[in-house]
C-alpha positions in Angstrom: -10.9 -18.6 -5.0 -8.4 -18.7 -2.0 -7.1 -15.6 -0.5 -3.3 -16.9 -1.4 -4.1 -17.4 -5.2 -5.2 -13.8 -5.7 -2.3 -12.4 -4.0 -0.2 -14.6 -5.8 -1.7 -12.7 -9.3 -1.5 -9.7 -8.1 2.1 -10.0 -6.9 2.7 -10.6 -10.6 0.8 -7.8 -11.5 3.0 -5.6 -9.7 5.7 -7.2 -10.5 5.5 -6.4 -14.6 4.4 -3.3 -13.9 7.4 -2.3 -11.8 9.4 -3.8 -14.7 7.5 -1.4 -16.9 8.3 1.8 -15.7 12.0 0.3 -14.9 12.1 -0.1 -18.9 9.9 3.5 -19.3 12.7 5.1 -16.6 15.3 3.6 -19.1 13.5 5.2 -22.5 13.3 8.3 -20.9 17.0 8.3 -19.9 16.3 9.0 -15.8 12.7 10.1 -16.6 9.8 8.6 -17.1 8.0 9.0 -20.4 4.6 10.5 -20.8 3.9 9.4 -24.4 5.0 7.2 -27.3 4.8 7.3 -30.9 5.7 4.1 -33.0 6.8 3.9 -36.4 6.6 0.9 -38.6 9.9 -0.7 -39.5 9.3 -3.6 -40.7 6.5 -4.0 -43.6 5.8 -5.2 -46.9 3.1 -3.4 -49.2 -0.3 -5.1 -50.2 -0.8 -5.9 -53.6 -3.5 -7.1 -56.2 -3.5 -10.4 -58.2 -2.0 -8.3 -61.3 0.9 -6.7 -58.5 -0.3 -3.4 -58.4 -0.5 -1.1 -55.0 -4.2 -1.5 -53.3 -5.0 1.6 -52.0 -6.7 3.0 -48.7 -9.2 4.8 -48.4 -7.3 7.8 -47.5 -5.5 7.9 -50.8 -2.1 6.0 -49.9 -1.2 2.4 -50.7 -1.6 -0.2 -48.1 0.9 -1.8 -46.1 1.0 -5.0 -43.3 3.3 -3.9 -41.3 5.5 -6.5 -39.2 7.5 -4.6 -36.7 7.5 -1.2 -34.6 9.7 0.5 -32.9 8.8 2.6 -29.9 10.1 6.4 -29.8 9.8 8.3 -26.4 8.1 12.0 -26.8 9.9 14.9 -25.4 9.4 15.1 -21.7 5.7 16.0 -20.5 5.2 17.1 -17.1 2.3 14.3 -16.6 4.4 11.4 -16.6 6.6 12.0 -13.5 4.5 13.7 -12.2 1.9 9.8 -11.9 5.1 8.4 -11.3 6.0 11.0 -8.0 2.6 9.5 -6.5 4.0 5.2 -6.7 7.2 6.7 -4.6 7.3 6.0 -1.2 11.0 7.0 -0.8 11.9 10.9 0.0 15.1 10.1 -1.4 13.9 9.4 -4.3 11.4 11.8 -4.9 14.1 14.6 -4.2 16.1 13.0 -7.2 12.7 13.1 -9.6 12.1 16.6 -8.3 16.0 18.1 -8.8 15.7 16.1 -12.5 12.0 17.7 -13.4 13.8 21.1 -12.4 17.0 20.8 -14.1 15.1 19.9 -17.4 13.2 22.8 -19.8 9.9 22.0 -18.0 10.8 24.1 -15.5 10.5 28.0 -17.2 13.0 30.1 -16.0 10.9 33.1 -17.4 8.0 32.4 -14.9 9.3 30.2 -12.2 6.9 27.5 -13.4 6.1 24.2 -15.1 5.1 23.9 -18.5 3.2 21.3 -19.8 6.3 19.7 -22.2 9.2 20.8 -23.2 9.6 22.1 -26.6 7.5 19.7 -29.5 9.1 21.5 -32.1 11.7 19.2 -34.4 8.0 16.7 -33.7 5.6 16.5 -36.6 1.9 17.4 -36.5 1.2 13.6 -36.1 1.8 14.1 -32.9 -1.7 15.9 -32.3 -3.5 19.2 -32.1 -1.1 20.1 -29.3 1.5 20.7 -32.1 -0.3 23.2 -34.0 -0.6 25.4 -30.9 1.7 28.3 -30.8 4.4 27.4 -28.0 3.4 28.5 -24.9 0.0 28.9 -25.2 -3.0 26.8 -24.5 -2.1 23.2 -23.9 1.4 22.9 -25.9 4.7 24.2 -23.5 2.2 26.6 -21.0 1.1 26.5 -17.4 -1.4 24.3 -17.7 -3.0 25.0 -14.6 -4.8 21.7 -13.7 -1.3 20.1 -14.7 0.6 21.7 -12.2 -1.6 22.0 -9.1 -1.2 17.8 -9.9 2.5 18.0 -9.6 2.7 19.7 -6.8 0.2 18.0 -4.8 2.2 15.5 -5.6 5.7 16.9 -4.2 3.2 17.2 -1.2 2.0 14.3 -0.7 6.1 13.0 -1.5 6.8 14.5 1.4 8.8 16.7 -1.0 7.7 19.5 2.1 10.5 22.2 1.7 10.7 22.2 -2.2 6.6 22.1 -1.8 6.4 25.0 -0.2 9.5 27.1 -1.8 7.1 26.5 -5.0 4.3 28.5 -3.5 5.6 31.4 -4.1 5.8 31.5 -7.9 3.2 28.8 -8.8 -0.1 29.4 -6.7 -2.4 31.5 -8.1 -3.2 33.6 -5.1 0.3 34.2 -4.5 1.3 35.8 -7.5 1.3 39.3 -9.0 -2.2 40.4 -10.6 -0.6 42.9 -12.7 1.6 40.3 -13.9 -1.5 37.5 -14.0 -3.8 40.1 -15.3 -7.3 39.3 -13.4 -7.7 38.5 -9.7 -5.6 36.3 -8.0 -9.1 34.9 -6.5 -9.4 33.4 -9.9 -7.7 30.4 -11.1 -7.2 30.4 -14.9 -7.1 27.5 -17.4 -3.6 28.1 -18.7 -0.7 30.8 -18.0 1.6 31.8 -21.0 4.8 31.2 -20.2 8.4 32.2 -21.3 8.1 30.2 -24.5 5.2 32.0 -26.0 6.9 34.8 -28.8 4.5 37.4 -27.1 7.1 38.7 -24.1 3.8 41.1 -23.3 1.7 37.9 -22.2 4.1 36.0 -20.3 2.9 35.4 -16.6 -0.5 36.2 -17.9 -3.5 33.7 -17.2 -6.0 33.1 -19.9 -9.9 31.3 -19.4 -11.5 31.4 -16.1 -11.4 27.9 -14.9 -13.2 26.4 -11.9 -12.9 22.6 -12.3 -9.5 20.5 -12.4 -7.4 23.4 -10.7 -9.6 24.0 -7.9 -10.1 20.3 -7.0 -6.3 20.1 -6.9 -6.0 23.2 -4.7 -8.5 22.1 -1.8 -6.8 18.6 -1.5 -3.1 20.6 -1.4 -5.0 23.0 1.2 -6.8 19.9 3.2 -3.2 18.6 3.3 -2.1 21.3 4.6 -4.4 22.6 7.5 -4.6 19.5 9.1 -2.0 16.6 7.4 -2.4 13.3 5.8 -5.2 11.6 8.2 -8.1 13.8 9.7 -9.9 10.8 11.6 -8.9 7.1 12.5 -10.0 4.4 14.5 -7.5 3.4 17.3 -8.2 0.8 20.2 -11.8 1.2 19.4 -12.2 4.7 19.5 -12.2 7.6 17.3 -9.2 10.2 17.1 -8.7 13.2 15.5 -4.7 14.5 15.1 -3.9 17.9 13.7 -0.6 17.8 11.7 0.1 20.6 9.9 2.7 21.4 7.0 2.4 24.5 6.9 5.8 27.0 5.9 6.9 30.0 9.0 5.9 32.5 6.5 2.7 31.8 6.2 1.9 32.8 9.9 0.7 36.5 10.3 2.9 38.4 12.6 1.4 37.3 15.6 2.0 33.7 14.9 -1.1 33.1 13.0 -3.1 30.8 10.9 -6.6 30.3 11.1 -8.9 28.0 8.5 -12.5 26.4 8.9 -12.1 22.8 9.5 -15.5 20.3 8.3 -16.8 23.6 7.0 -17.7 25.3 10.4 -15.2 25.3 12.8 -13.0 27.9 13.1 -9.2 26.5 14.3 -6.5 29.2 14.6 -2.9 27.4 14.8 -0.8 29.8 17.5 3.2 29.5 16.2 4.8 32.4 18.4 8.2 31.3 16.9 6.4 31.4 13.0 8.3 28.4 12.0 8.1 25.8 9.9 6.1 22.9 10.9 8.1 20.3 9.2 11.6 19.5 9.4 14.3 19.2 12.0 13.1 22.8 13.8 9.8 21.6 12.8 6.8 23.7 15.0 4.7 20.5 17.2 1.8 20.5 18.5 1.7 20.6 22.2 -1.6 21.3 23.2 -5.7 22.1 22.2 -8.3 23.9 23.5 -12.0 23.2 22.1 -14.9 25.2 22.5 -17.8 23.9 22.1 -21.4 25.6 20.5 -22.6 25.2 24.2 -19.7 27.2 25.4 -18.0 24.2 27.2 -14.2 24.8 26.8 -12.2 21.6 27.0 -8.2 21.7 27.1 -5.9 18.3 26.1 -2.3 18.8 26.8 -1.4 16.5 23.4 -1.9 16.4 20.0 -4.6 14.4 19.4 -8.2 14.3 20.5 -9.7 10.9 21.3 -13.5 9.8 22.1 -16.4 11.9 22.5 -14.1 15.3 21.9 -13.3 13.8 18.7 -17.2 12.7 18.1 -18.2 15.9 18.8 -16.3 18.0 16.4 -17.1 15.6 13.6 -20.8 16.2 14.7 -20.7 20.0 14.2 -21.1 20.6 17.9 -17.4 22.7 18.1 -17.7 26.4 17.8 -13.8 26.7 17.4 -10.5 25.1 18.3 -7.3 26.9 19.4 -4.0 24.5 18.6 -0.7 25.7 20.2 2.4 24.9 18.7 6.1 25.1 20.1 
């Protein structure tokens, strides 16, 4: 099969599926939908030779049913949230960020995102999320995992300054433990929200929870430390760039921020001005200095590291690595 054929299929592939969330954009008036439920609207009932109802198994009479009609669920935060990661226009992601915001997944109570909006005027049909109390476990809380997702996906956007204003109120380690009720070390499975009837356990998190959470949290602070590509090829050789998106606040006084990089080397980021490093004031990176585990000290007047400097850190043999930024 030729090269041209299978692009020519998966043009079309893209193609109806970009018509699909156009028409899921369109259901879910601006956003897009994260579930469906169909009801049958066109049917006629099954019958025996003498006319009379045959029945299911489960009691009621049976049916063929000839048409459905498709009903959008209330907004759920997973459904923009996939769609945030097909955009490669700021602009755009701005508008699906201000439109998330403006709608009742953002609690006002918390500064947070809940899982849906409210499910009640939906039947139990719906699923075991219904029967949940609201704002509790997986029905209109913080579900953690749920969250870190949306906004590692405002960061990878490049959403950076409504990333980073949501810090404050949605990371874990950033909020108030008497408020979260157990250390801020710990990530939790859900946190109750403003919803939930109990006003005592709003804020609070519930079920120590290690998987989904924490996997989103090292690839928002991977993205962070050192940007969107560690390593890459270029004219034959390997390079290594440090591009940070990191918020002025999050330097210590002296203009600090330091992280282990590969798992071993310490690199300390030196911001005398603490500002951001994104944006039209953004912080650069003007220079390195690398010190090797044989006490070699190299200096590069740039941003990136090239050749054996870059082999070398990949190949455990840097002790540390100072970046300055201006």
């Amino acid at each position: 099969m030729s090269l041209d054929v299978v692009q020519a299929a998966y043009r079309k592939f893209i193609a109806k599926i970009d018509e699909g969330i156009e028409q899921a954009i369109e259901f879910g008036t601006g956003l897009t939908p994260t579930y469906f439920r169909f009801e049958a609207e066109a049917y006629e009932a099954i019958t025996d030779e003498q006319g009379h109802a045959v029945m299911s198994g489960y009691g009621l009479p049976k049916a063929k049913v000839n048409g459905f009609k498709a009903y959008a669920l209330p907004y759920f935060l997973e459904g923009p949230t996939r769609w945030l990661k097909t955009i490669d226009d700021p602009t755009q992601a701005k508008h699906i960020y201000d439109r998330i915001r403006s709608t009742d997944l953002f609690d006002p109570t918390t500064h947070m995102y809940k899982t849906s909006v409210s499910l009640e005027q939906e039947s139990h049909e719906i699923g075991r999320m219904r029967a949940f109390t609201p704002g509790w476990l997986e029905r209109e809380s913080n579900f953690l995992h749920m969250s870190y997702k949306y906004l590692l996906a405002l960061l990878k956007a490049g959403l950076y300054e409504e990333y980073t204003n949501e810090l404050k109120t949605s990371l874990v380690p950033f909020l108030d433990p008497a408020v979260y009720g157990r250390s801020t070390l710990e990530n939790s499975s859900f946190i109750a929200t403003g919803v939930n009837p109990d006003p005592h356990v709003h804020g609070r998190g519930f079920v120590a929870r290690l998987s989904g959470s924490t996997a989103e949290f090292i690839s928002m602070w991977r993205y962070m430390m050192v940007g969107k590509r560690l390593f890459r090829m270029h004219n034959g050789e390997l390079e290594l760039t440090f591009c940070p998106i990191l918020p002025g606040w999050l330097f210590d006084d002296s203009g600090q921020v330091s992280f282990k990089f590969l798992g071993r080397v310490q690199v300390t980021y030196h911001n005398p001005r603490r500002a951001d490093t994104f944006g039209e004031a953004a912080a650069v990176v003007r220079s390195l200095t690398v010190t090797l585990n044989n006490g070699q000290v190299i200096e590069v007047d740039a941003g990136t590291l090239h050749g054996s400097v870059a082999e070398a850190i990949r190949s455990g043999e840097a002790a540390s690595i100072d970046v300055y930024l201006t």
